[in-house]
N, C-alpha and C positions, 0 to 999 in steps of 0.2 A: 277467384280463389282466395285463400285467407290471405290476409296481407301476415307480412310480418317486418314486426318494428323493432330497431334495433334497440339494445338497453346498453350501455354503462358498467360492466361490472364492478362493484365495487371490489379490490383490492384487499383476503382475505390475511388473517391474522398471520399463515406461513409466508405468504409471498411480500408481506413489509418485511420480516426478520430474515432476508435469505439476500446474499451477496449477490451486487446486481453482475450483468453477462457482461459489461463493456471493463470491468472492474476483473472479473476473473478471466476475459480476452487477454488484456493487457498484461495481468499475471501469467498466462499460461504462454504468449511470446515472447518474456521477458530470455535475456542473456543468462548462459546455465551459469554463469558466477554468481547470479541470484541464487540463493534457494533461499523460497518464499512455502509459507504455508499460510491459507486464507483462515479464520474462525469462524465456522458458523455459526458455533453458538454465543458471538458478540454481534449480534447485528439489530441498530438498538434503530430505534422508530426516526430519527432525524440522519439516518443514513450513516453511522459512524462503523466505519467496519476495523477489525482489529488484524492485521498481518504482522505475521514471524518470519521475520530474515534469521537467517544461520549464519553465524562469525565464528570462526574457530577460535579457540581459544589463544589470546597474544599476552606476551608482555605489554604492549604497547595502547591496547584496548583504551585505557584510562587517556593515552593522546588524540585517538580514533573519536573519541566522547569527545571531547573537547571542543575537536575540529569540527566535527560536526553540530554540537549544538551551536558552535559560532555560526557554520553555513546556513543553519536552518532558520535564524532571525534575517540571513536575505533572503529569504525566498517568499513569493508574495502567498498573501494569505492561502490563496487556491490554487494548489500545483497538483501535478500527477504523480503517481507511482512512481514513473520512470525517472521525473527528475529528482523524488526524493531519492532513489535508489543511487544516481549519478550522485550527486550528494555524499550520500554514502562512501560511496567507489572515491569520488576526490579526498573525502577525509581518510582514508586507509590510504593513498598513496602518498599526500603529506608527512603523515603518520612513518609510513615508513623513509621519505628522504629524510626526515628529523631524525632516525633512529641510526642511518647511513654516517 
């Protein structure tokens, strides 16, 4: 019979700029005090995806910032979602015992 040989497909121009599944897995079982929304139209060729967390609006935001960008100089170059979001979640509760 005719053989058939496998090929390769190369990786079309939609499927580099589309958010990969382990990426929107982890998003889609995050804790509902996340709300996350993914971008798909940032999904740039060296894998950089863009997410929107939802903060209600605080006084207190400008120490939520703070906290956070302090935490985020420990965290090692490659982390996941989850611990940036924990991250998050630690700077809002600081945030609020500071405000207590």
């Amino acid at each position: 019979g005719p053989s058939i040989t496998g090929r390769k497909r190369k990786p079309d121009e939609d499927e580099r700029h589309t958010i990969p599944n382990i990426l929107q897995g982890e998003v889609a079982r995050l804790d509902m005090k996340f709300v996350i929304s993914l971008d798909p139209s940032f999904c740039s060729n060296n894998g950089a995806v863009h997410l929107f967390c939802k903060l209600g609006a605080n006084s207190f935001l400008q120490t939520v910032h703070k906290n956070m960008t302090s935490k985020l100089l420990q965290l090692p170059d490659k982390h996941s979602v989850t611990e940036l979001l924990n991250t998050w979640a630690q700077s809002i509760r600081q945030a609020c015992l500071s405000a207590a």
